[in-house]
C-alpha positions in Angstrom: 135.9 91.6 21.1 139.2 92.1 22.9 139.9 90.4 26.4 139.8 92.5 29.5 142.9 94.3 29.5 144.8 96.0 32.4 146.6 99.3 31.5 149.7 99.8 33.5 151.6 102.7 35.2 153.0 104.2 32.0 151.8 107.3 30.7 149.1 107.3 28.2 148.7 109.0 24.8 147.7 112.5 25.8 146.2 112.7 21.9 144.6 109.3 20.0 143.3 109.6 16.5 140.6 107.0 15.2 140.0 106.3 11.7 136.4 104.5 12.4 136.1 101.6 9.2 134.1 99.0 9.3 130.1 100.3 9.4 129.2 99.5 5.9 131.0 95.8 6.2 129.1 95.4 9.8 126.0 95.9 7.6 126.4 93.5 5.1 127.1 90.8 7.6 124.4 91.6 8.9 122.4 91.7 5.7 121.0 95.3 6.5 121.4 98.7 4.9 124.7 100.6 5.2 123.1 103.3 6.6 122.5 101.2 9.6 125.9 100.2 10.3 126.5 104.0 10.5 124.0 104.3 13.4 125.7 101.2 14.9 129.1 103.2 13.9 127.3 106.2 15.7 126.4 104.4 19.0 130.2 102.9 19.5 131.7 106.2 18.9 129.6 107.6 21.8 130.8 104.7 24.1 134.5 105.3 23.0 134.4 108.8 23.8 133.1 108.0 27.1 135.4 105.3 27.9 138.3 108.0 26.5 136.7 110.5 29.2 136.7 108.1 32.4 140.7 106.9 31.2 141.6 110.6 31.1 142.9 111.3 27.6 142.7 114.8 26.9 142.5 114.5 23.1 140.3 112.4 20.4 140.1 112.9 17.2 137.7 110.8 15.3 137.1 110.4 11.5 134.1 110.9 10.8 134.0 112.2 7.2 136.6 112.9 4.7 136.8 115.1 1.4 136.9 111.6 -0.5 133.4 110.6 0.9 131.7 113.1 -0.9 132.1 110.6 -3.6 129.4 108.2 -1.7 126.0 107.9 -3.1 123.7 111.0 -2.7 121.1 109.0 0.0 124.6 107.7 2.2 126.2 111.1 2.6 122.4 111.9 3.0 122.1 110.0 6.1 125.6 110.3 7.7 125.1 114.1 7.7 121.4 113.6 9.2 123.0 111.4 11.8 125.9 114.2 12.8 123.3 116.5 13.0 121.3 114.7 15.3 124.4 113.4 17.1 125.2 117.6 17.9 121.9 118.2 19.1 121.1 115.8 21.0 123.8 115.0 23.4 125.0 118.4 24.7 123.6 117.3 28.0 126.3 113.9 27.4 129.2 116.8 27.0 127.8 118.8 29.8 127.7 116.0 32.2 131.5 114.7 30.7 132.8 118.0 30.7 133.6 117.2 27.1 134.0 119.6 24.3 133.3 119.9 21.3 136.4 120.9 18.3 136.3 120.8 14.6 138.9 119.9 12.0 138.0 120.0 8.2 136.7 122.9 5.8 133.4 124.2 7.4 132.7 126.0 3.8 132.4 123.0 2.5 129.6 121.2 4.9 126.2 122.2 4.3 125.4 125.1 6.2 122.4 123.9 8.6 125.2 121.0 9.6 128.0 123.5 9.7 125.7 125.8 12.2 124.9 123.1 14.5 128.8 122.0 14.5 129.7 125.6 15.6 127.3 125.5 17.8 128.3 122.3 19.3 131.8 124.2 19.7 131.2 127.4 21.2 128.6 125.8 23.7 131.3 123.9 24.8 133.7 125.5 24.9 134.5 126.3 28.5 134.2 122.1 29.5 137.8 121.2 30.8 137.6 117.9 30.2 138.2 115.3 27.2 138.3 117.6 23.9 136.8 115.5 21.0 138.3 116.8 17.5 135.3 116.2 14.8 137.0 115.8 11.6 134.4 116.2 8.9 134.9 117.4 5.8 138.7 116.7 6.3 141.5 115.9 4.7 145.1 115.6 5.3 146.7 117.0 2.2 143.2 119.9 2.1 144.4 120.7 5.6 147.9 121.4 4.8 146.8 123.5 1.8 144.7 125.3 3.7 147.2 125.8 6.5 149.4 126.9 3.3 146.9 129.4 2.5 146.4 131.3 5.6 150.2 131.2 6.3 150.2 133.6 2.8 147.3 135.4 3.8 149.2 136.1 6.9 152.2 137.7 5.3 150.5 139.9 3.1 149.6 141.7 7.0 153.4 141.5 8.0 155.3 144.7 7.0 157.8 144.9 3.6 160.9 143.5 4.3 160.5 140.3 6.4 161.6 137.6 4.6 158.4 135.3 3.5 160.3 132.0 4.3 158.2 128.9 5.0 158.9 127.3 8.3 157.7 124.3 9.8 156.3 126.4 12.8 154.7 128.6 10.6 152.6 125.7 8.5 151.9 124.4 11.6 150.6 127.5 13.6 148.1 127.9 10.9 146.5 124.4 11.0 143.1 123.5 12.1 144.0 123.6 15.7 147.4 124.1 16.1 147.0 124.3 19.5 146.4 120.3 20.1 149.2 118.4 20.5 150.3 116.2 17.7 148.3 112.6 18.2 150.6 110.0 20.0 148.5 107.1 18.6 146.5 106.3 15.8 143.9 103.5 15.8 142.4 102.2 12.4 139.5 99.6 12.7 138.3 96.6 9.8 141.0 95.5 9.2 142.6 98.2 6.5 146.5 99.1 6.3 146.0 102.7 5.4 146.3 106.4 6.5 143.7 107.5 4.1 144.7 111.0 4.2 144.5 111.4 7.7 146.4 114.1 10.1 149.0 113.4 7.8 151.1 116.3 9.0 150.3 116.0 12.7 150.6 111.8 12.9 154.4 112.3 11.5 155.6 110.6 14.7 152.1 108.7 15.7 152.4 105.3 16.9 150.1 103.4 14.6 147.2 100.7 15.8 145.4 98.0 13.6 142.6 96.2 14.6 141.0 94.2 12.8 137.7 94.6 14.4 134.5 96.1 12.8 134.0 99.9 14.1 130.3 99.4 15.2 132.0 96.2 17.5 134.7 98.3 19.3 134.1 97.9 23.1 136.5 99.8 25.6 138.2 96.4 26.0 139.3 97.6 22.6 140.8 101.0 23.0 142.1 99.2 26.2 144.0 96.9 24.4 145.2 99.6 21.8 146.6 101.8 24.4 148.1 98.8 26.3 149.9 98.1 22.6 150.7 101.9 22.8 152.9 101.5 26.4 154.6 98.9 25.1 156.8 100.8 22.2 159.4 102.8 22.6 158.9 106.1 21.0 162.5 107.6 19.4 161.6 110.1 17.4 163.8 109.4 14.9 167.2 109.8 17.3 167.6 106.0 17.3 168.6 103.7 20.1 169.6 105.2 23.4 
């Protein structure tokens, strides 16, 4: 667990990025099933988001499931999709009372449908809630979500009139994103220990200032995204122009 940490005067990421490792190692240590240290993975992500409310960060997008994990035994992907589920339905009263709402990044078409209903549900009853905005990614992928973005940039031209020149832009890719309106994340926290982006807002974390811990996800405290945040203030962000 991290010490008690003190953030000072200096802004703070308007947009942090989790990549949540750890649950399956929790449980071994703990000689229990993976699919509890999910639960436990669950239950921390739930305090982080609150703790991310009360500090004021207007943006967090947390990992929950990737393309890759598809890969995962039939009863694991099983569970963790009974868990988001659950987790959608049963705390709108915890956004409501936050002022928290609900986004999605990832291919819906790709989730099974009763879990991509409740997920659009989750978003357009919250929708209106000013507060933190927690981005979902499930069913995401970095390199999908640029091909995707690809794909309805080209879908888009085929509405423009003859003669515009059909020249890829940077602006363009990135106005047809999952939610190009979010600002690109400032940080990016990775749990357990691992050295990896794992395919994760590779196009929007370009610039991200990148966290390690190497604390299990279902042990993160607020002490921890304290003490990330605090390692956040710290650097000097350049983007690219080099020293001043």
């Amino acid at each position: 667990m991290a010490p008690s940490v003190v953030l000072t005067s200096s802004p703070l990421p308007r947009h942090i990025g989790i990549i949540m490792d750890g649950n399956g190692r929790w449980a071994q240590r703990k000689k229990q099933l993976r699919t509890q240290g999910h639960l436990e993975g669950l239950k921390t992500a739930k305090k982080i988001v609150k703790a991310a409310s009360d500090l004021h960060i207007k943006f967090l997008t947390l990992y929950v499931f990737s393309t890759e994990n598809w890969k995962r035994t039939a009863e694991e992907v099983g569970f963790i999709m009974g868990l988001v589920k659950q987790y959608l339905k049963a705390e709108l009263d915890f956004y409501r009372e936050n002022r928290i709402r609900i986004r999605h990044a990832g291919d819906p078409e790709g989730l099974p449908p009763d879990i991509a209903r409740e997920l659009a549900e989750a978003c357009e009853d919250t929708r209106s809630f000013e507060g933190l905005q927690v981005i979902l990614a499930l069913n995401y992928g970095g390199r999908d979500a640029i091909v995707r973005a690809v794909g309805r940039w080209f879908d888009s031209l085929e509405k423009l009139e003859k003669g515009i020149p059909a020249k890829i832009t940077e602006e363009g890719i990135r106005g047809c994103l999952d939610n190009p309106d979010i600002p690109d994340p400032d940080l990016i926290i990775r749990t357990a220990g691992e050295y990896r982006t794992s395919n994760f807002l590779l196009w929007e974390g370009a610039y991200a200032e990148y966290y390690f811990s190497e604390t299990l996800w279902p042990d993160w405290t607020e002490a921890d995204l304290c003490a990330a945040i605090s390692a956040y203030q710290q650097r000097e962000r350049r983007f690219g122009g080099g020293n001043p």
